[in-house]
N, C-alpha and C positions, 0 to 999 in steps of 0.2 A: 643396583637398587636394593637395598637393606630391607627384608618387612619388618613390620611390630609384631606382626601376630606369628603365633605358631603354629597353630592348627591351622590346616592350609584350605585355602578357597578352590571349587571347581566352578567352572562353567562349564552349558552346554553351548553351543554357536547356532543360531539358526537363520529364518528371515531376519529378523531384529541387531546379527550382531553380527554378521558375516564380512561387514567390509573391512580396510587394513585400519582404517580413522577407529572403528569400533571396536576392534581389537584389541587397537595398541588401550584405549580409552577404558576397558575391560580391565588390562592388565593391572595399567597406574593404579587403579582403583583398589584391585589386590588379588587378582588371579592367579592360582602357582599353575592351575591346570588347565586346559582346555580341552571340553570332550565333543566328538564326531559323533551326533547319532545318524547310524545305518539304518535307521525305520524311518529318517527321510532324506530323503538328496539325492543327485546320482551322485555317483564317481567322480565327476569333475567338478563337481560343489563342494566335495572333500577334498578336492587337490587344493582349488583355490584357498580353501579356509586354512588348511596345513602351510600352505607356502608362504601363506600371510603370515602366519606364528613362527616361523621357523624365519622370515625376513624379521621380524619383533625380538626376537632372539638376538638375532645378531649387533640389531641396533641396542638393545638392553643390555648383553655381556652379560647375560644371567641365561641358566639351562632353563625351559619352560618344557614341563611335561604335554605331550598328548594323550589324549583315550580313545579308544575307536570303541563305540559300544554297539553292539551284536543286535541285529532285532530278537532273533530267535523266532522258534515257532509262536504264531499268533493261530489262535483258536478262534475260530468265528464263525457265527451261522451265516446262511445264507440270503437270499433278497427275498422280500414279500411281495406279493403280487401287487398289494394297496401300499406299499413303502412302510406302514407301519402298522400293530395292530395294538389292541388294548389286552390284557389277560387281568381277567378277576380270584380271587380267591379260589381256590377249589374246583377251578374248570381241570377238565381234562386237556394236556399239551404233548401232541408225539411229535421226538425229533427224530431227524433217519435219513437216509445216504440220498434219498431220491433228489434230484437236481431242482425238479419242481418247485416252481417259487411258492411262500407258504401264506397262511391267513390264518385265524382266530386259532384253528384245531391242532396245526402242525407247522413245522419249520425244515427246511434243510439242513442239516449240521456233516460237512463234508471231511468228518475224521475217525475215520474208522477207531483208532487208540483210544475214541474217549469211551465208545460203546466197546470196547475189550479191557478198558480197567472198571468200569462201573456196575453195579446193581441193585437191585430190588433193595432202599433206604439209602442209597448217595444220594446225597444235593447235588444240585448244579447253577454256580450263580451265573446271571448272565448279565450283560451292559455292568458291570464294576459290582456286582452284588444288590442291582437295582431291583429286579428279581430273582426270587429262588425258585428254581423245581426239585421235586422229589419223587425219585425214578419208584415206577411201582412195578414196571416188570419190563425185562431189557431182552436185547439179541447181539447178537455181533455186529445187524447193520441196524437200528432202534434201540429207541426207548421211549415208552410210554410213561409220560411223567404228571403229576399234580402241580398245581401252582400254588404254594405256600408263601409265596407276596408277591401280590398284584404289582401292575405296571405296564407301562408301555414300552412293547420292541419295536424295532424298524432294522433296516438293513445290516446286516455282515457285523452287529454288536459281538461283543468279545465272551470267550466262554472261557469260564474257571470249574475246575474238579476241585473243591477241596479233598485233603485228607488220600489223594489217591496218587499212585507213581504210576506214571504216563510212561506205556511200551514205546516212546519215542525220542530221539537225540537231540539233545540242546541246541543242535546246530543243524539247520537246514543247508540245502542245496546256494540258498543266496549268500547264507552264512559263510559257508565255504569260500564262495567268490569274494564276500566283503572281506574276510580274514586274510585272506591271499593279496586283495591289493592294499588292506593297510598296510598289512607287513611291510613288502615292495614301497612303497610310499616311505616307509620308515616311523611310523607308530610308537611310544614308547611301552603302551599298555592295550590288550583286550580284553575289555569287558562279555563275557561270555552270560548271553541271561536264559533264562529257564532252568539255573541247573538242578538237577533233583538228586546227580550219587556223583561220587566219584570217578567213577569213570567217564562222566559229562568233560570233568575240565580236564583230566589225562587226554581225552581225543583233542581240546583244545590245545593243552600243550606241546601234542607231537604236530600237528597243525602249524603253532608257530614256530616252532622249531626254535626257538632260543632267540628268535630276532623281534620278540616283545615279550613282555610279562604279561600275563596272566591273571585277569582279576575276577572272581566269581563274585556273581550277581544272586543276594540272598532273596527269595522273592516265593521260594515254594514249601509250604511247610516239611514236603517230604525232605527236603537239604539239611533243616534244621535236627532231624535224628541222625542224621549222618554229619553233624558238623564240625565235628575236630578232625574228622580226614579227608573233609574237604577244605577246611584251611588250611590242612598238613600240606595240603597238593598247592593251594594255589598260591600266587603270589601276593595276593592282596585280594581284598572282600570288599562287596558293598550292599550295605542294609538298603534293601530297595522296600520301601515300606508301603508303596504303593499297592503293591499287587500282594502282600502280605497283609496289610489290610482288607482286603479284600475275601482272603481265602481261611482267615482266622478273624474271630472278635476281634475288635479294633481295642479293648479292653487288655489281650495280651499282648500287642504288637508293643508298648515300652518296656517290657520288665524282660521283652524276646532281642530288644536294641543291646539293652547293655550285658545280656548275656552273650551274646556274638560280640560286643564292643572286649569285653571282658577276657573273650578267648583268643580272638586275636591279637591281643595286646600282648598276652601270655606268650604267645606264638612267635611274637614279634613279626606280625603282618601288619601292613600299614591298612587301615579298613577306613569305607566313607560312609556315612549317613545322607541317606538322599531322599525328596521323595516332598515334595508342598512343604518346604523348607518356611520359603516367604510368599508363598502362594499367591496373596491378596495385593504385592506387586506386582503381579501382572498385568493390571488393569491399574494401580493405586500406590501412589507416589512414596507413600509408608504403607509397611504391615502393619497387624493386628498383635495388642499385645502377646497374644498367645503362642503367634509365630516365635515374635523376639524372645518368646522360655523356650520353645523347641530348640530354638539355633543352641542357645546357650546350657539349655540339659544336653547337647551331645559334647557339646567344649568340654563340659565340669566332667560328663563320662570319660574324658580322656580320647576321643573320635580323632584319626590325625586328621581327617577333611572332612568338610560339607560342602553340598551340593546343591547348586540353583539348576535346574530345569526349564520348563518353559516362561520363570521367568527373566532368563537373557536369551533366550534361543527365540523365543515370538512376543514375551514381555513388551509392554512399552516404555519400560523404566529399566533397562538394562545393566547400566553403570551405578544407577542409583540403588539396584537392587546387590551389588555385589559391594559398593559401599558401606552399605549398612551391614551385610553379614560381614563385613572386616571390622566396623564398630563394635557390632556386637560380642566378636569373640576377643577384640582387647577390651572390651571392658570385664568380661569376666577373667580374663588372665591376667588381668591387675586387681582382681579380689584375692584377701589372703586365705580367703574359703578355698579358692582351686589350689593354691597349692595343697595344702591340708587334704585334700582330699585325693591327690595324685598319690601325696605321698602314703597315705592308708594302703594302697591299692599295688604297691612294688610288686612286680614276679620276684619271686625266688631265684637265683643264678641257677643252673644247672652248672653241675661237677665237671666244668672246662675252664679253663685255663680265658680263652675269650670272655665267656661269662665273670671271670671273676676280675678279670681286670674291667671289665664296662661298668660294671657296680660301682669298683673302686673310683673307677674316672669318677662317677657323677658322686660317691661321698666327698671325694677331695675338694673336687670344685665347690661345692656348694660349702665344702667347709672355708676352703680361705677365698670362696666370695672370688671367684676367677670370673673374667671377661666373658670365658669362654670356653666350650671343650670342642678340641680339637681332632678331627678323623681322619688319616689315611686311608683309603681306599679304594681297590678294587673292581669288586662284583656288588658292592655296595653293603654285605652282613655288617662288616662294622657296625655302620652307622648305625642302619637299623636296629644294633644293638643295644647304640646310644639313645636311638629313637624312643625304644620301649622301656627306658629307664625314666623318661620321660624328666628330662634335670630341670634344675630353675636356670641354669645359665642355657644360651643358645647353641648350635650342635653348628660346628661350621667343618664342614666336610671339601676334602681335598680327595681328588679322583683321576688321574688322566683318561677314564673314559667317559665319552660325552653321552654315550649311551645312557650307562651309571646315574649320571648328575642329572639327567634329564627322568629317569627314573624317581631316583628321590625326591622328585618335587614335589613329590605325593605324600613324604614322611614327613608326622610329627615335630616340626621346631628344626627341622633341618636346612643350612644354607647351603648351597654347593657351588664351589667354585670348579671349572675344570683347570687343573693345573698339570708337570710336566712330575713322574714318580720320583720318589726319592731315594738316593744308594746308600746314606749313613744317617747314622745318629745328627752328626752337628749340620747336615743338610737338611732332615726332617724339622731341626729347632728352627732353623734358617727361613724354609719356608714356612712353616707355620706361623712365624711372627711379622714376616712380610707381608702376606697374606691377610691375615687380621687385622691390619695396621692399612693395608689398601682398602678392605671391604668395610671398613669401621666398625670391628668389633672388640677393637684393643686401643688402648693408645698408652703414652709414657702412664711407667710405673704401675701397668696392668698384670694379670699373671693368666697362664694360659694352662691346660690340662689335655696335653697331647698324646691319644691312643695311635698305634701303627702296629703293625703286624713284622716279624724279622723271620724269614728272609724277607727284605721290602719288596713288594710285588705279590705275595702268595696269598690266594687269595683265601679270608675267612682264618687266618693267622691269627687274629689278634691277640699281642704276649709283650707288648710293652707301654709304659706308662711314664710320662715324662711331665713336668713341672719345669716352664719356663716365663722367666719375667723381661718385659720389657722396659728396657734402660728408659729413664726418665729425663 
């Protein structure tokens, strides 16, 4: 099954879309990715949902990515005696370790790291920045704070520090377990969230140990000073704009999208925008015009995926909601504005030999108007090298590993076939024109722009460049 689009669709799965009928109905509609969130289900709700994707797979003859996404640490206060209270302007509010459920004066807040990075002038928003306080004088287990906007709390609502790096790991104790049995399961990708440095996603990586990729979850401002060696480390990024909203004006969270859209591109990491995409299908059978320019400013930024949320995981318009984010990103990839604008935006090759022939792939093609460029690969750098050249023809990638092809289902304008490697030059032509000619992305009298790597098999080789035409 061929897409249109190139920027790739995720979903999440949840009540709403968990069985094999809604799945596969997910897919047709235009799903490359399917993602597990671990902040709900057990373990055996993600086997089921996996087994289902991976039976989808097989019936479809195309790789489907998974994502297993990480709760991370949740910050929350504690229970109120009355379930909820009111706070005015200017009251005084102390939070503090005691267990004691709390009323108008105070709260439990049971995490010691937020009273060891905070003091005397931190904010602290709580319930999504529904309220602020502003700490006037702290301790290791307290803080006494003002309420600088009113509102209503009630139970275990969420707590954000901005502006502050938390003495604590991206990965909790359940993290650990959820990590352990995606792996086991066979996952293609972990989404790791909270992360704040560098060494968040290296502890994820030794974690998975090579048997998933790696994808950090941008969501804390502190990550964003740290951001080119945290996408140095990981495999893939995703703008979580939710909780980045939250913890910044909501005034710089787009100009902070395409500057993380921007470096990852550069990096050649495939990165998702996510986050009340189409929000208003949740409930409503269309979004708000507003939505349909979000989807479409992260396509024209060059985004390789977007991401729906709870509206196919508990939505009531599921399919209809992944329909239209595949409308929407072909109709802007059929303006001649996005190309114009990819092409402003080319990285530079770095001084390799792979780099300079992935440029040359996508000049050639686009010069004599080729069907297609075509990838040998690997460990999948090829491609993604083709990826972040971002071409006007479609990137049809050849891989004997299923790993690999299930990986790239995340990249940018990538198709992946799994096929069987190649030992020569006139086998590489061989397949490749098979291949396109099966998947329909060539037919008589088309030309093709064939990268592979010699010796064939090694991985991240890339050093040749081939021009092949199909007899008419």
């Amino acid at each position: 099954m061929r897409r249109v689009h190139r920027t790739k669709i995720v979903a999440t799965l949840g009540p709403a879309s968990s069985t094999p009928e809604r799945i596969d109905a997910l897919f047709t509609a235009g799903v490359d990715v399917f993602r597990l969130n671990f902040s709900h289900g057990s373990h055996d709700d993600h086997k089921k949902r996996f087994d289902a994707i991976r039976a989808l797979e097989r019936r479809a003859k195309r790789p489907v990515g998974i994502l297993a996404d990480l709760q991370g640490p949740k910050l929350r206060l504690g229970t109120f005696a009355a379930g909820a209270v009111d706070l005015a302007a200017g009251d005084g509010f102390r939070l503090d370790l005691d267990k004691a459920q709390g009323d108008r004066t105070r709260a439990p807040m049971p995490h010691p790291e937020i009273f060891a990075a905070i003091g005397p002038g931190s904010d602290l928003l709580l319930d999504d920045g529904r309220v602020r306080l502003r700490v006037i004088e702290s301790g290791p287990d307290f803080a006494q704070t003002e309420v600088v906007t009113a509102g209503r709390l009630s139970d275990r609502k969420g707590v954000n520090v901005p502006g502050a790096v938390l003495p604590m790991s991206a990965m909790t104790e359940k993290d650990r377990r959820d990590l352990a049995f995606a792996v086991e399961l066979g996952v293609d990708w972990i989404a790791l969230s909270f992360v704040q440095r560098p060494d968040d996603v290296a502890e994820a990586r030794r974690l998975a140990g090579g048997r998933a990729a790696v994808l950090s979850k941008l969501e804390k401002p502190a990550a964003i000073e740290r951001l080119d060696e945290i996408v140095e480390l990981s495999d893939a990024v995703m703008v979580a704009r939710g909780d980045l909203g939250v913890e910044m004006p909501p005034e710089d969270v787009p100009s902070l999208q395409k500057r993380i859209l921007r470096t990852c591109r550069l990096a050649g990491k495939p990165v998702i925008v996510a986050t009340q995409m189409l929000d208003s299908m949740v409930a409503a059978p269309a979004p708000t015009r507003a939505e349909a320019s979000d989807v479409a400013t992260a396509v024209y930024d060059g985004a390789d995926a977007v991401m729906l949320s709870a509206e196919t995981a508990s939505g009531q318009y599921p399919v209809e909601a992944v329909a239209m984010m595949e409308r929407i990103i072909v109709r802007v990839e059929r303006d001649p504005l996005f190309r114009r604008i990819l092409a402003a935006d080319h990285a530079v090759p770095e001084a390799t030999a792979a780099d300079a022939i992935t440029a040359a792939a996508r000049q050639v093609a686009e010069t004599i108007n080729a069907a297609a460029i075509v990838t040998f690969t690997t460990s999948g750098s090829t491609t993604l090298r083709a990826a972040r050249e971002r071409p006007a023809p479609p990137i049809l990638c050849l891989t004997e590993n299923v790993g690999t092809a299930r990986r790239l289902a995340l990249a940018w304008g990538v198709h992946t076939v799994v096929a069987q490697d190649v030992r020569s030059f006139d086998e590489m032509v061989e397949r490749a024109v098979t291949v396109a000619r099966a998947s329909e992305f060539a037919g008589p009298g088309d030309r093709l722009v064939i990268t592979a790597g010699v010796p064939f098999g090694t991985p991240g080789a890339t050093n040749v460049l081939r021009i092949a035409w199909l007899d008419r």
